[in-house]
N, C-alpha and C positions, 0 to 999 in steps of 0.2 A: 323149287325156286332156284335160277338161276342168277346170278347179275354179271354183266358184261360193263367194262369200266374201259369208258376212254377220256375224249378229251371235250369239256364244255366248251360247247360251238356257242348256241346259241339258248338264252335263257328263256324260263318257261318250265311249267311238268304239267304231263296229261299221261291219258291212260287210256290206252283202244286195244281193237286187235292188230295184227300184224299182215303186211302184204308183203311176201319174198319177191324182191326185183329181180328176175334173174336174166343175166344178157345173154343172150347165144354167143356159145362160144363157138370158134372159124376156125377150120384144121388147116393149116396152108402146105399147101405142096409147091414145091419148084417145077413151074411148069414150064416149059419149053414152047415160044413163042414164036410163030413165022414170018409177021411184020411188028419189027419193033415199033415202028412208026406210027403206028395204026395203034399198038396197046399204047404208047404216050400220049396218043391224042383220045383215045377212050379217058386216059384218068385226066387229062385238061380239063375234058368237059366234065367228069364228077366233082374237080374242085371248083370249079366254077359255079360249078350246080350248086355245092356245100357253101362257097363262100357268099351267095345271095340268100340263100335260108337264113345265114348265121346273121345276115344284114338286117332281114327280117324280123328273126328272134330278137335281135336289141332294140330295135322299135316297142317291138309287141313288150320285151321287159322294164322299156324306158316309161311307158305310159304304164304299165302294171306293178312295175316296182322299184323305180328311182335308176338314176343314175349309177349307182354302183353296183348293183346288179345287172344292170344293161352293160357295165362297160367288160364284164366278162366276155358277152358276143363280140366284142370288139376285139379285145385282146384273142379270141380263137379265130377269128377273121386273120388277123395279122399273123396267125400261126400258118392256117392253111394257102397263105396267098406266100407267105415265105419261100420263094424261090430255094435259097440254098438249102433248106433242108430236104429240099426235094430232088436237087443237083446231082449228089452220088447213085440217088435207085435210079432216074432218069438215066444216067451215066451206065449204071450195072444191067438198065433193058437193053441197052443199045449194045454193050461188049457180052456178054452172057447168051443174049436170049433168052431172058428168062420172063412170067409176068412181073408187072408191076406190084401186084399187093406181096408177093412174097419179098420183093426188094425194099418196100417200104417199109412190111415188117422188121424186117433185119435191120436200116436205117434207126429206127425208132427205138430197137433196144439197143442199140450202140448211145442214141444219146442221151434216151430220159437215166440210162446207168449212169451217164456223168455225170448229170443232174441229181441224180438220187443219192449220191455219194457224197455232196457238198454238206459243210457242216448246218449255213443256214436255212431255216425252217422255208423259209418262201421261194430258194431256187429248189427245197424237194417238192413242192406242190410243183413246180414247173415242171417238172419230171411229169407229174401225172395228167396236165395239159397237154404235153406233149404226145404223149400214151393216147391220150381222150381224142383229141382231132386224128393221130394218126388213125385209129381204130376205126373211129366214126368214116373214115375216107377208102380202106379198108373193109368195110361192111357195106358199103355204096357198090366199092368194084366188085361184089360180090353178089350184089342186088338184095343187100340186108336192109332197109332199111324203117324208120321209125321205133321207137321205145316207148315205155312206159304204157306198153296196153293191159297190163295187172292193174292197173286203175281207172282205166275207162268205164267199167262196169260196176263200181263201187257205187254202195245208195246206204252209206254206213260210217260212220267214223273211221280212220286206220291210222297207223302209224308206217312209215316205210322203209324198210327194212333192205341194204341192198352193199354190194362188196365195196362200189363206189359207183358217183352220181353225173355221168356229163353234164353239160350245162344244157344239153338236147333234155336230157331224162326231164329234168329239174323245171325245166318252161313247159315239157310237154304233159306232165304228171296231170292228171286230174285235181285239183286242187280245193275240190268244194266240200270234202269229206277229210282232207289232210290234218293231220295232228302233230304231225313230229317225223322227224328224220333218223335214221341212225345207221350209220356205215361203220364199215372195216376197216377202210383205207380213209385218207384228207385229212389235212391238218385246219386250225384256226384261221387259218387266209384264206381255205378253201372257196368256191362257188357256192356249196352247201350250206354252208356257215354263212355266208351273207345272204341268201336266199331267203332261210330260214329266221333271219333278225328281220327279214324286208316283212314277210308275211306275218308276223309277231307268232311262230311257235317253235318249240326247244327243238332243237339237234345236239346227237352227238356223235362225235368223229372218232374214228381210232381204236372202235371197240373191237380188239382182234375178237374172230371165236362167231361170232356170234350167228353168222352165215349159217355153220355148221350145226346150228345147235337150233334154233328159231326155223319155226313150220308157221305160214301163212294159218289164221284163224287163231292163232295161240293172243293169251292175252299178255298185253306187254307194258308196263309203265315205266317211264321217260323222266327223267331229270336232265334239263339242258344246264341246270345251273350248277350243277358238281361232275356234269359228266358220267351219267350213269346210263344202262337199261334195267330192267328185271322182268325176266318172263316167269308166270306164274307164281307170284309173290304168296308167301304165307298170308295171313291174317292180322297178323302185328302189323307188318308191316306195310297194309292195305290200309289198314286204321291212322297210320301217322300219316301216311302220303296223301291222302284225301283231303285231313286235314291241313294240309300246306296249300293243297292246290286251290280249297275253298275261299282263300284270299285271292288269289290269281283270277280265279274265274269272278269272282265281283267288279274286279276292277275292270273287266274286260268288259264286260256285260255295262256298266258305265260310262265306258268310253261309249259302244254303238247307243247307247240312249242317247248321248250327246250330240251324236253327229247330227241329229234331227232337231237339236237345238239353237239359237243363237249363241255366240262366242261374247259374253260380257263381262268384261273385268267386275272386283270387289265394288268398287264406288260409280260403276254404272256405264263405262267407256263399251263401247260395241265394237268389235272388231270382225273384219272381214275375214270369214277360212273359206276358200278354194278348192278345186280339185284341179289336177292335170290332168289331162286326158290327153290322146294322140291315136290308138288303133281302133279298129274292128270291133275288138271285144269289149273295148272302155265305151264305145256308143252304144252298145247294145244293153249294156247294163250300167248305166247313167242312173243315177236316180238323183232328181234336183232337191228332193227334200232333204238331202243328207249333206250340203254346201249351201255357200254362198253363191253358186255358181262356176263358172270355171277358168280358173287364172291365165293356165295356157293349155291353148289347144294346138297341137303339133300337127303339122301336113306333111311330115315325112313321107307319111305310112302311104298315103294316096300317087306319091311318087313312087314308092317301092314295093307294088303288088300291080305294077304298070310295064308292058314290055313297052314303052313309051308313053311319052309325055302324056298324065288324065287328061280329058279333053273340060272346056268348062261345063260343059253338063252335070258329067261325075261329080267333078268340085260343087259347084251349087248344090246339087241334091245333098252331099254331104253336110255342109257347112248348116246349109234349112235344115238340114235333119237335125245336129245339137243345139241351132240359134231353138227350134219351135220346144226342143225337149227338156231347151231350159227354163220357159216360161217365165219369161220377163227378164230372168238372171244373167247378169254379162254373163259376153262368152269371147274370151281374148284368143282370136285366131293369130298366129304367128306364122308371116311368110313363111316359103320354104327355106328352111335353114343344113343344107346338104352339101357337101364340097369334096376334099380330097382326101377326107376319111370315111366317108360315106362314098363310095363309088354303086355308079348304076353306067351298065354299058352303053343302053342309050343315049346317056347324057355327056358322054366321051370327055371324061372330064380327065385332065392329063394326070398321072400319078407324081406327085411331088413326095420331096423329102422331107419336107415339116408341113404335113397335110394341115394340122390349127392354126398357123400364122398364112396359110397359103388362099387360094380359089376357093371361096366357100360364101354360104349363105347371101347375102344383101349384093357382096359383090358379083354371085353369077346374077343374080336376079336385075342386076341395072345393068349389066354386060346380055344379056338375054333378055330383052324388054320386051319380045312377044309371049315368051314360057311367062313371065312377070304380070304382061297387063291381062294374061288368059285366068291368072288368078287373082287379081284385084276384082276383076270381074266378075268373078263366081263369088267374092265374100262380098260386094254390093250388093250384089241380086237379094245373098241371103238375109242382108242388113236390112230386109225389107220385112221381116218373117222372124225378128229376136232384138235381142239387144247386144247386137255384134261389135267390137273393138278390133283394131286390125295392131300388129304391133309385128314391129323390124326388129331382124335378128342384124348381131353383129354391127352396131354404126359404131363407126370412130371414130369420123366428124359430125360435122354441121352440113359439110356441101354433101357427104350421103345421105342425109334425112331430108333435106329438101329437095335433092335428085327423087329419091323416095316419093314422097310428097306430091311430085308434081307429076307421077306417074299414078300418082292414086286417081287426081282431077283428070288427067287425062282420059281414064277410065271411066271416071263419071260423066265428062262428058259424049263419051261414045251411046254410053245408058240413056243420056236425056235426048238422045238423037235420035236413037232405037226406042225410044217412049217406053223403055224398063222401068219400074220401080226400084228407086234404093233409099237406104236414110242418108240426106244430103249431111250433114253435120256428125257424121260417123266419127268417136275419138280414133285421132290415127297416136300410137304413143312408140318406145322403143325397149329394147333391151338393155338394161345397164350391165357387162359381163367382159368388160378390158379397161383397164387401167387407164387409158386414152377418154372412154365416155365417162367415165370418174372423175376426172381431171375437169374435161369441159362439158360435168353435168349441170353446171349454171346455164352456160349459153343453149344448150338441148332444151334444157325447160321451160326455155323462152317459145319454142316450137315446135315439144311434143306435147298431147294432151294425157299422159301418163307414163311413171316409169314402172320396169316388171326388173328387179336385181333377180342377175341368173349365177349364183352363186357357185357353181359347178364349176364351171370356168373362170368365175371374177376370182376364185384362192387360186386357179392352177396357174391365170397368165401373170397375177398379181406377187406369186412365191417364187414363178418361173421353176414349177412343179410337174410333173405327172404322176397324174394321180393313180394310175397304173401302175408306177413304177416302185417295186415295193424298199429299192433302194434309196427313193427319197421321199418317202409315203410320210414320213413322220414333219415333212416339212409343208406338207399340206394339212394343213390346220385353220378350220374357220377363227380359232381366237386367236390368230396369227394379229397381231396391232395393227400390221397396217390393212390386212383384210377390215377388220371393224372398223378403223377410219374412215377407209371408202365407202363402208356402207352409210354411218353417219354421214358424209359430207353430201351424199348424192342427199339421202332425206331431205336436209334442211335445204340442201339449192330447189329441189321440187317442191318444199315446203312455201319457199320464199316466193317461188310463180305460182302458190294453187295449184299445184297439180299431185295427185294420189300416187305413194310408192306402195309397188307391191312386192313381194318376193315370191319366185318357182323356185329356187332350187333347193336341194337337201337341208339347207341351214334354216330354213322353215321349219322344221318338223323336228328341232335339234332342243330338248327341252333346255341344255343348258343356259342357252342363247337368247330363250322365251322372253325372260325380264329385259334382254336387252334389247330387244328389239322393239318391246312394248313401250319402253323409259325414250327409246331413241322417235319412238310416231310412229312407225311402220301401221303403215294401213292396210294392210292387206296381206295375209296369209295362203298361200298355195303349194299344197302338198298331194302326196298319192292317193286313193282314195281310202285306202287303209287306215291311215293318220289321221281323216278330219276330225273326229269323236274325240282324240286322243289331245291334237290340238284344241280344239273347243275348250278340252277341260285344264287344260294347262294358262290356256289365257284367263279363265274363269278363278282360276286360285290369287290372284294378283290385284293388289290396289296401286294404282299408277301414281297415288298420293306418294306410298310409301317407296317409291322406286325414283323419286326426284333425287337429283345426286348422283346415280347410280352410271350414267352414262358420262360425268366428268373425271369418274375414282376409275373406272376399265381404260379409259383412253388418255390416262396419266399414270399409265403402270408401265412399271419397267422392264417384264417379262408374259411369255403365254403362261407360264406357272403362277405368275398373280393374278391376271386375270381371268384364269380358273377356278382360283380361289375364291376371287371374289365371285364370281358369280356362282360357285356354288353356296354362299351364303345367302344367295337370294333364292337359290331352286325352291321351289314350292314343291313339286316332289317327289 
């Protein structure tokens, strides 16, 4: 019996065998090169290559597992497209003659050392970001490339065992036999550590040793909640660990009952739970009986596995393909919402310096009004084949949802000309996710047929936050006051026109938040598909009798510390 102790990532204990990660390690030589020219533009085009993968991977994470696990791809995106970190080896091929990966290697431990050397916890995980893309850019020019194929072949439970976890390994793992994590290297902010909270099973970080001592097929039990491992445990203490994890697995096994449930308060109220969905793999493995249907459906991903613009074909087949597989159950398509932090070369979209306040979503799509009407198009057709909902990302007035609007009838009447079928009375509705459609979420209501709160960005533009940013992480906080304000105010203005709110982002799936969202109307629940069960039974603990009041004591407090407080008086649990 072994135990390897580090640091509680993410809570949870199980108990499987063991699969050693091991990454091939790269002998690098100083090689001497005869057109420098030629070896920088071989490595342009592997980052180039990397940073559309990595664009990919935050799609594929973003519909797989929220927003903060997606936003890791983003944050390595913005590492490998980082010009000056690339400056000096670019610089060292061209005076030297030397390749590129030996220069970058040596770049890379010049500076994740400076980084590793800071006292706080979150610029030494950047140290190991930095490591992570270098390596991964690195093992390209080398012709290394993909991870995680120790779990392709698994038809067994495991745990994964490994020195530390790109955010490649981590997306690419096989993940239908996964139980638990547990590395050498990463701390508590790690990718790992949010990964593993996103898919509900323990991690643990920091367990020196354990590389050296753990053999693939060994049996290994996990506590993500104390931060432990143990290979091959005695008897004792097989006997107490079961018995701990025998509540954990009840509960879990509870939630998937649920998700095949309806969502109904104590005293009888029904509420709507959702999924998101957006890639490949979220269509493929839909299954309608486990939702209400699907809150937002993302068309990123049909943009970005495109060396140009989908044509409408692509789109229609797609869109019929979830309207028919929801069987009756909305299914809210959300234009394309892509701009200048989402780059596709195709779409030549200019590199700005504050890519979220710049060229993005609603306004390329009214600035581009044949890329625009070719997808209005393809979700009428499909409107004809489900119970489809169209909804605008990003509006911050009024004159863009009826700009909006009238690019929709445009569309329709191309359809009725072309003797196409669609549903003429399609709800067209919006995104509520800036401070601007918060403000004039009266006058929107008057002319959207629903609102969808995207939560992700209504804390970031609303605290003037990035939520990235681990220097001002702690100022992003859904119980920030006036975050809850806005979300009450938008309510009662769609309340006051009839019209249904719903919410996609993270703060759906936030148990804290549950009662308040229930006391305040929220109509509609949408979260990853992970969550539905979990929400179902959270809504299911609550009588909306006993939570009257509840929504005038939160937005009459004087701090996020009271109303945390309060609201953990009402957690059910």
């Amino acid at each position: 019996m072994k135990k390897f102790t580090g640091l509680a990532g993410a809570g949870g204990r199980d108990v499987s065998q063991t699969v050693i990660l091991h990454r091939q390690k790269l002998i690098l030589e100083k090689k001497a090169v005869d057109d420098c020219e030629q070896e920088i533009k071989r490595f342009e085009k592997v980052r180039c290559e990397y940073a559309g993968e990595l664009e990919k991977l935050y799609h594929t994470a973003l519909a797989d597992a929220g927003e903060k696990t997606a936003g890791i791809f983003k944050a390595y995106r913005t590492i490998v497209e980082d010009d000056f970190l690339f400056k000096n080896p670019i610089q060292t091929v061209r005076e030297e003659h030397i390749g590129i990966d030996y220069a970058i290697e040596q770049e890379k431990e010049k500076i994740s050392a400076k980084f590793a050397s800071m006292s706080d916890a979150y610029m030494q995980e950047r140290s190991n970001d930095i490591r992570n893309v270098c390596d991964e850019v690195i093992r390209r020019l080398n012709g290394v490339t993909g991870t995680g194929q120790e779990t392709q072949n698994m038809r067994e439970s495991f745990i994964l065992v490994a020195e530390d976890l790109s955010p490649e390994d981590t997306i690419r793992i096989d993940k239908r036999f996964l139980r638990g994590f547990i590395t050498e290297k990463g701390g508590i902010t790690s990718h790992v550590v949010i990964l593993a909270k996103t898919l509900g099973i323990p991690a643990v970080v920091g367990a020196a040793g354990i590389m050296q001592e753990a053999r693939s097929g060994q049996t290994i039990f996990i506590d993500g909640d104390r931060g432990y491992g143990v290979l091959e445990p005695d008897e004792a203490f097989v006997r107490d660990f079961l018995k701990e994890k025998t509540g954990i697995d009840e509960r879990k096994k509870l939630y998937a009952a649920m998700a095949e449930k309806p969502a109904v308060t104590v005293d009888g109220h029904k509420v709507a739970v959702c999924m998101n969905s957006g890639d490949a793999e979220s269509l493929r493995n839909f299954r309608v009986e486990q939702c209400d249907g699907v809150g937002l459906f993302r068309t990123e991903f049909l943009f970005m596995d495109q060396h140009d613009y989908p044509d409408e074909e692509l789109q229609f087949r797609t869109y019929r393909k979830i309207a028919e597989s929801a069987q009756g159950k909305e299914v809210i398509i959300r234009t394309l919402d892509i701009g200048g932090d989402k780059q596709l070369d195709y779409m030549k979209i200019p590199k700005e310096n504050n890519p979220f306040l710049g060229y993005r979503a609603i306004r390329i799509c009214l600035d581009r009004e044949e890329v625009f009407l070719t997808q209005l198009r393809a979700i009428l057709r499909a409107s004809a084949f489900g119970n489809i909902k169209i909804m605008f990302p990003m509006i911050v007035t009024l004159e863009e949802l009826r700009q909006a609007k009238k690019m929709v009838e445009k569309a329709k009447a191309l359809l009725r000309a072309e003797k196409i079928d669609f549903e003429e009375n399609i709800p067209v509705g919006i995104m509520i996710e800036t401070p601007a459609s918060v403000l004039i979420s009266d006058k929107l209501a008057k002319e959207a047929a629903f609102f969808s709160i995207g939560t992700n960005d209504l804390i970031q533009y609303t605290t003037a936050t990035d939520r990235m940013n681990e220097s001002v992480q702690h100022l992003y906080d859904p119980c920030n006051l006036s975050v809850l304000r806005s979300i009450d105010l938008v309510i009662r203005n769609a309340h006051k026109e009839g019209i249904p709110v719903g919410m996609c982002g993270e703060v759906a799936s936030d148990e804290r938040l549950t009662p308040l969202l229930l006391a305040m109307g929220l109509d509609e629940f949408s979260v990853v598909p992970k969550q539905v069960g979990r929400v179902k039974y959270l809504i299911g603990q609550y009588d909306l009798g006993k939570l009257s009041g509840l929504t005038e004591q939160v937005l009459a407090s004087d701090s996020i510390e009271e109303v945390k407080r309060l609201l953990a008086e009402h957690t059910a649990e």
